[in-house]
DSSP file (Angstrom, degrees, kcal/mol; ACC not computed):
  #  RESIDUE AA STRUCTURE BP1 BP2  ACC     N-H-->O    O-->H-N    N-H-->O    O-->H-N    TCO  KAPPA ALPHA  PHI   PSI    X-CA   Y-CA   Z-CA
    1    1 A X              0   0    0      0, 0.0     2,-0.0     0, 0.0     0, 0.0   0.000 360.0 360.0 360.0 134.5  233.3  -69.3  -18.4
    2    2 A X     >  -     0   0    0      1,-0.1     4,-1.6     5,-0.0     5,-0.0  -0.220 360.0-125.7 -70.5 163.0  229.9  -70.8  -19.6
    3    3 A X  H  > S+     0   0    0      2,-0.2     4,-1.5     1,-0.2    -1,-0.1   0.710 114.3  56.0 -69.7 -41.1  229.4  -74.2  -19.6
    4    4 A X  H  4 S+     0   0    0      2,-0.2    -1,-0.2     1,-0.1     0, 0.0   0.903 111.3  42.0-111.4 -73.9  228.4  -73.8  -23.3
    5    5 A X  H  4 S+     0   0    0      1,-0.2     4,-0.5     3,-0.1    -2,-0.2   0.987 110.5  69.0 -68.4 -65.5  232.0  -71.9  -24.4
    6    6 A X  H >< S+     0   0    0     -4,-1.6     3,-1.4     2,-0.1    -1,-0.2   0.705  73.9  96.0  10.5 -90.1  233.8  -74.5  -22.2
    7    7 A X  T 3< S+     0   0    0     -4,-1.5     2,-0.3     1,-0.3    26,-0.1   0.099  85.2  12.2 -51.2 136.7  233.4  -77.5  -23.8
    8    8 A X  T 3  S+     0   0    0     25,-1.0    -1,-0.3     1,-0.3     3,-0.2  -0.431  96.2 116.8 108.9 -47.9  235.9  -79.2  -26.2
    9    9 A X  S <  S-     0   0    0     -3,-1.4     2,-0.8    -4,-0.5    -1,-0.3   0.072  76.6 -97.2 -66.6 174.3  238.7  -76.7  -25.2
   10   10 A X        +     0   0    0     -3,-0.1     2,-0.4    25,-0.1    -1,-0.1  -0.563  61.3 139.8 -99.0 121.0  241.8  -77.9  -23.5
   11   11 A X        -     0   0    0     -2,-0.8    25,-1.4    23,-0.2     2,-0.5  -0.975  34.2-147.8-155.7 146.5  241.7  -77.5  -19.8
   12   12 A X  E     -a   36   0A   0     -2,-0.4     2,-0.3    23,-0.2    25,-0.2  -0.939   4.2-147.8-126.1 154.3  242.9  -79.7  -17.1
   13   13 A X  E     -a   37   0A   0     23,-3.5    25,-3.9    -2,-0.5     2,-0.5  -0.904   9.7-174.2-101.0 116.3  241.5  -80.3  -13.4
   14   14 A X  E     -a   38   0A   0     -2,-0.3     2,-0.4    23,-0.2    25,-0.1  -0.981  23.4-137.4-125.3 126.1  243.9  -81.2  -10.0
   15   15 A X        -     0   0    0     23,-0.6     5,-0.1    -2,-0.5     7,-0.0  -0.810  13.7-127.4 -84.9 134.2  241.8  -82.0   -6.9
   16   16 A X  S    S+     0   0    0     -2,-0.4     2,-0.3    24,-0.1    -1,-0.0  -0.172  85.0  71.0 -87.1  33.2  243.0  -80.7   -4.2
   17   17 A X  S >  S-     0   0    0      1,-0.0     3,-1.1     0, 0.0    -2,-0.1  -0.936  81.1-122.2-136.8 140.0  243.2  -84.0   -1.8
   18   18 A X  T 3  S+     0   0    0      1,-0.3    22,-0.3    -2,-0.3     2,-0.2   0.811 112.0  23.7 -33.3 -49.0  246.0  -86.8   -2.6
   19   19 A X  T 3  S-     0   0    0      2,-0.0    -1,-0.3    -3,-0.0    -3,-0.1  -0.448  96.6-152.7-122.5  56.0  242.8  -89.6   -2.9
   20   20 A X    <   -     0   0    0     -3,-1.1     2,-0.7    -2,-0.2    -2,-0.0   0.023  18.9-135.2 -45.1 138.9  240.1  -87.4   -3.7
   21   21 A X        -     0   0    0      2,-0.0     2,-0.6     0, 0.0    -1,-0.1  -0.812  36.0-171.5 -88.6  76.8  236.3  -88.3   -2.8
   22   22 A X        -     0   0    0     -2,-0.7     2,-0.2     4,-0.0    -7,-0.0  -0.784  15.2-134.4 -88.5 103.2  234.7  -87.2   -6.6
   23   23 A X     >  -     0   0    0     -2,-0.6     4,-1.9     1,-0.1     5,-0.1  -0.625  25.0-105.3 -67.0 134.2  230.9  -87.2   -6.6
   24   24 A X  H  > S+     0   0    0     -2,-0.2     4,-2.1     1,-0.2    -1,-0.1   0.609 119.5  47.9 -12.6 -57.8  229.0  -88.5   -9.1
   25   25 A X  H  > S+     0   0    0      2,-0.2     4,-3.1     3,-0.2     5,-0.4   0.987 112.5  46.3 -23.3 -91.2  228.2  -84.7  -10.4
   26   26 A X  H  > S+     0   0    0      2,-0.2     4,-2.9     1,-0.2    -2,-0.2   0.952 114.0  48.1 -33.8 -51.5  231.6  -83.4  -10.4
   27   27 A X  H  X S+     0   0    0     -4,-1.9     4,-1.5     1,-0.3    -1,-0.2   0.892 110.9  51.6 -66.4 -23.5  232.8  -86.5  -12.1
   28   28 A X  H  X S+     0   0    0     -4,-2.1     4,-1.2     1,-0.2    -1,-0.3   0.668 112.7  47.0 -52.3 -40.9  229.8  -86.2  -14.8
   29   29 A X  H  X S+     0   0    0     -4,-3.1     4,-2.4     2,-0.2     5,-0.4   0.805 111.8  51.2 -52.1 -37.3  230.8  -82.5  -15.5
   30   30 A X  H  X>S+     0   0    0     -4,-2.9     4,-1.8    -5,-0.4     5,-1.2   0.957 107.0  53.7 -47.6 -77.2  234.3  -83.6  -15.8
   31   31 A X  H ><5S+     0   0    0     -4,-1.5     3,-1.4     1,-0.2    -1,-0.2   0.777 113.6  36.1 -32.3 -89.8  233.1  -85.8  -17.9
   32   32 A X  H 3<5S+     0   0    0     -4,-1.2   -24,-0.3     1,-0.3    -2,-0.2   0.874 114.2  55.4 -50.8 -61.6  231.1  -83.2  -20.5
   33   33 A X  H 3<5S-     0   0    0     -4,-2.4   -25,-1.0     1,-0.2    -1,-0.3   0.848 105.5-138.0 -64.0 -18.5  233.8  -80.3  -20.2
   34   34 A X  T <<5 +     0   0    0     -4,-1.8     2,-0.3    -3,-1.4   -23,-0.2   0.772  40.8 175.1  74.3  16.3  236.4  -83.3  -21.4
   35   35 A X      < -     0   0    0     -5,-1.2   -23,-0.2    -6,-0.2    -1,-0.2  -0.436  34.8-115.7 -59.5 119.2  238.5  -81.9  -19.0
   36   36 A X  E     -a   12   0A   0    -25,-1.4   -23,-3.5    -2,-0.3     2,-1.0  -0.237  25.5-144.7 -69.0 145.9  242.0  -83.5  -18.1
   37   37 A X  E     -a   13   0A   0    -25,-0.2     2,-0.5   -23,-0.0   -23,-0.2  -0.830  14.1-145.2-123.4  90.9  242.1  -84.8  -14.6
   38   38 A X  E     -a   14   0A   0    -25,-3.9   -23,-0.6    -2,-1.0     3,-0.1  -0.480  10.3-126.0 -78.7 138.6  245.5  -84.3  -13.1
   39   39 A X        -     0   0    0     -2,-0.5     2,-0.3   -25,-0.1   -21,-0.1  -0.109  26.7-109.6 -74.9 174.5  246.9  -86.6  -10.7
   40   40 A X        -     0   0    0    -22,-0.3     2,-0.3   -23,-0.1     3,-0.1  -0.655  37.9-108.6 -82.7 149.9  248.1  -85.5   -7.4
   41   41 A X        -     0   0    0     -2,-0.3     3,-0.1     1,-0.1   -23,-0.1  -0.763  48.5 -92.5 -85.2 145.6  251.8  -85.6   -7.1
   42   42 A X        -     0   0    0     -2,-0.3    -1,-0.1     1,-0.2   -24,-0.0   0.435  41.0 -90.6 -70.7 149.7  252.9  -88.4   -4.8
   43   43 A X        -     0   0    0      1,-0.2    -1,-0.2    -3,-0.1     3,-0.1  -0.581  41.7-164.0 -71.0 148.7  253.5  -88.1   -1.1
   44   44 A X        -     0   0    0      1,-0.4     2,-0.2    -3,-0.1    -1,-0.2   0.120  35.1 -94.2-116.4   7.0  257.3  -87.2   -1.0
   45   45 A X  S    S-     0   0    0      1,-0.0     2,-1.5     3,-0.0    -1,-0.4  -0.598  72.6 -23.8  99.4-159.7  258.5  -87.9    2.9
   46   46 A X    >   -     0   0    0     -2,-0.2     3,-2.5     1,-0.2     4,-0.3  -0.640  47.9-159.1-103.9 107.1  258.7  -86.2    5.3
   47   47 A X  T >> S+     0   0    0     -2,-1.5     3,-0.7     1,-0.3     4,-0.6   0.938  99.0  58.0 -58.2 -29.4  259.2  -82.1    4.5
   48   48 A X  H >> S+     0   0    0      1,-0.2     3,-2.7     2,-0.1     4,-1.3   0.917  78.0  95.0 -65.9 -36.8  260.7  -81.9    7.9
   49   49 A X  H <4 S+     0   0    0     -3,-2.5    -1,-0.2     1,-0.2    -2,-0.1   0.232  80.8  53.3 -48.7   5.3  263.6  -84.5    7.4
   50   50 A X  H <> S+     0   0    0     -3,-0.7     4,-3.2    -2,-0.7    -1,-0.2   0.655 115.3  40.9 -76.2 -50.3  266.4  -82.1    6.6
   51   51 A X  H <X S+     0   0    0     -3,-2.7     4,-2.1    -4,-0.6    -2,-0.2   0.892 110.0  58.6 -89.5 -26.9  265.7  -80.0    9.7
   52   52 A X  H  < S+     0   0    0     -4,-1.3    -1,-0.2     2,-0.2     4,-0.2   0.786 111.9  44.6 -43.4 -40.3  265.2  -83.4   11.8
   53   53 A X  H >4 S+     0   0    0      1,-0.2     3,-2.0     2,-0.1    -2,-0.2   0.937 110.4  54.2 -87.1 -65.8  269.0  -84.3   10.7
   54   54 A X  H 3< S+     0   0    0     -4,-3.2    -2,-0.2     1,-0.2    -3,-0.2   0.775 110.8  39.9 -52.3 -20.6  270.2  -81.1   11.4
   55   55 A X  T >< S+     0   0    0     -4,-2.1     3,-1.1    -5,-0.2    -1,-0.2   0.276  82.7 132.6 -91.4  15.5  268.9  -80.8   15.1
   56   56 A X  T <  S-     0   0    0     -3,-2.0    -3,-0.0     1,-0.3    -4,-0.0  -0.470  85.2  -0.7 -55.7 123.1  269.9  -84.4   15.6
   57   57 A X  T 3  S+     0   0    0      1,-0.2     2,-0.5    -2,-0.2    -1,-0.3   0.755  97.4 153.6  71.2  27.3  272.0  -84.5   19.0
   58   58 A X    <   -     0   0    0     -3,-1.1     2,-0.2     0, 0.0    -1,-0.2  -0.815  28.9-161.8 -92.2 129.3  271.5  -80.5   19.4
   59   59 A X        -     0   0    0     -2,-0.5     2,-0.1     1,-0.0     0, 0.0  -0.889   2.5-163.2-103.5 136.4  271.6  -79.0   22.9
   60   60 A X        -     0   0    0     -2,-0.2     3,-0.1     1,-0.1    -1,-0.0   0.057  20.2-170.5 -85.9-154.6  270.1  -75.4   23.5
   61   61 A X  S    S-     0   0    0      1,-0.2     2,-0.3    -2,-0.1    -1,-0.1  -0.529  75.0 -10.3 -67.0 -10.7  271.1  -73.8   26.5
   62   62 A X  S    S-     0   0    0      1,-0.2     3,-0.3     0, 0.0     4,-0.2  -0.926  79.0 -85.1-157.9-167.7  267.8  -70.6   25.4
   63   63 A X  S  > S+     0   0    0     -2,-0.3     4,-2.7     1,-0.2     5,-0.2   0.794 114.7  61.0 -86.7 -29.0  266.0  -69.6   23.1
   64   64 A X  H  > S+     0   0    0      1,-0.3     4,-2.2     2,-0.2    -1,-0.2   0.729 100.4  54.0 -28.4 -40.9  268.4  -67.5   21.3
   65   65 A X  H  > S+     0   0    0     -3,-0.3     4,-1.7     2,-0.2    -1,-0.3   0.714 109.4  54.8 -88.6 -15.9  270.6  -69.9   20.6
   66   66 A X  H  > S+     0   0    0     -4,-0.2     4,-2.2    -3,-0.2    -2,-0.2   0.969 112.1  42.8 -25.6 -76.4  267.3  -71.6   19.1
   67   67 A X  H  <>S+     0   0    0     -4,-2.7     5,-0.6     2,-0.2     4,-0.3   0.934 109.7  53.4 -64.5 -58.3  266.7  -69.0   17.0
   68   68 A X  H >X5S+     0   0    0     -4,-2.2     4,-1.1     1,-0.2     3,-1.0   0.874 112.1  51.7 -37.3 -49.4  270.6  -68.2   15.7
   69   69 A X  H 3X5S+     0   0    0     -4,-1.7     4,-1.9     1,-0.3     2,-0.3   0.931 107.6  47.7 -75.1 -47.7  270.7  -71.7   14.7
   70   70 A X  H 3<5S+     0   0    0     -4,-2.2    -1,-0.3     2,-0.2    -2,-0.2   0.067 112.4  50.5 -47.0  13.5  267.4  -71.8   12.6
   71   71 A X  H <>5S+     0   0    0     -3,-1.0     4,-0.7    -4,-0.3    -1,-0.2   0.142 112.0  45.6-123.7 -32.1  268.2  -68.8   10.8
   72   72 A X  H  X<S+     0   0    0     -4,-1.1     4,-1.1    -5,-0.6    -2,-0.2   0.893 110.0  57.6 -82.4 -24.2  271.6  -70.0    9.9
   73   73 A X  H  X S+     0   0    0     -4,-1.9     4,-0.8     2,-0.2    -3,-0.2   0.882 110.3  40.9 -57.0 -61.3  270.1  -73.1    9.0
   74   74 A X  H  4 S+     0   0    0      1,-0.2    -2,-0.1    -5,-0.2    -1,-0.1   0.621 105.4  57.7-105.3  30.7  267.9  -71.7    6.6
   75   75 A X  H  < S+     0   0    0     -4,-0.7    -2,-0.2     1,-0.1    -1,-0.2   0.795 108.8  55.9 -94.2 -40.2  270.2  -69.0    4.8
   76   76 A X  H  < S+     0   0    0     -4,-1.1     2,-0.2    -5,-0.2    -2,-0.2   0.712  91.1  98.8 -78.8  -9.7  272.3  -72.2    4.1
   77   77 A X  S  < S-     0   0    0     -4,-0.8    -3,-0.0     1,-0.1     3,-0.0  -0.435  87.0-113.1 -68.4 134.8  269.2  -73.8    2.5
   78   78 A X        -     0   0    0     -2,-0.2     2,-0.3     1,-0.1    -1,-0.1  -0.293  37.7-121.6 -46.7 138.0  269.0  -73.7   -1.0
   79   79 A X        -     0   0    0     -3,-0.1     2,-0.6    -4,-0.0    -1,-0.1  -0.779  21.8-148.9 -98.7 153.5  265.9  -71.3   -2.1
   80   80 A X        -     0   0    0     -2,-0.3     2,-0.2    -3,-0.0    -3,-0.0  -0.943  12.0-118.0-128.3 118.7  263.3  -72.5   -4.0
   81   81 A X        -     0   0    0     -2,-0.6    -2,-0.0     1,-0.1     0, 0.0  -0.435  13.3-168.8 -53.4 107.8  261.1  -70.7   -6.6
   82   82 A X        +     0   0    0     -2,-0.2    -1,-0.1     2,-0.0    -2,-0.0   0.631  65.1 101.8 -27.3 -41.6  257.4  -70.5   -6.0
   83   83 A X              0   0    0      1,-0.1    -2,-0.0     0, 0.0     0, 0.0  -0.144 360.0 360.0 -49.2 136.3  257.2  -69.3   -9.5
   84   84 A X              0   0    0      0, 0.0    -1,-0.1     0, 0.0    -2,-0.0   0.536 360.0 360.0-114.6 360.0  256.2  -71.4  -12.1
């Protein structure tokens, strides 16, 4: 899209780091295209802390029994849509 066509219309901008470093530039294009500047959404814990409580006090004896239990572990997980 030109620069030119661009401007005025409704379009919004997410950086792709949590605290983003924005140079002077970027934020001065930002600026002209009038573009919305979405925040990042917020750190949320720790993505591991489901599977950290389940393996809490877990003994293997191989790796089989590794693997059975991580695949039953996540067929009982809820699935979650990529899709928007």
């Amino acid at each position: 899209m030109r620069k030119e066509d661009a401007i005025g219309q409704k379009s919004h901008f997410l950086h792709d780091n949590p605290k983003p470093h924005v140079a002077n530039l970027t934020r001065e294009e930002l600026e002209i295209f009038r573009w919305e500047i979405l925040e990042h959404p917020s750190y949320s814990g720790d993505p591991f802390g489901p599977l950290k409580e389940a393996l809490g006090g877990q003994r293997f004896d191989d790796n089989e029994a590794v693997e059975g239990f991580m695949l039953d572990w996540l067929h009982e997980r809820p699935r979650v849509s990529t899709m928007l």
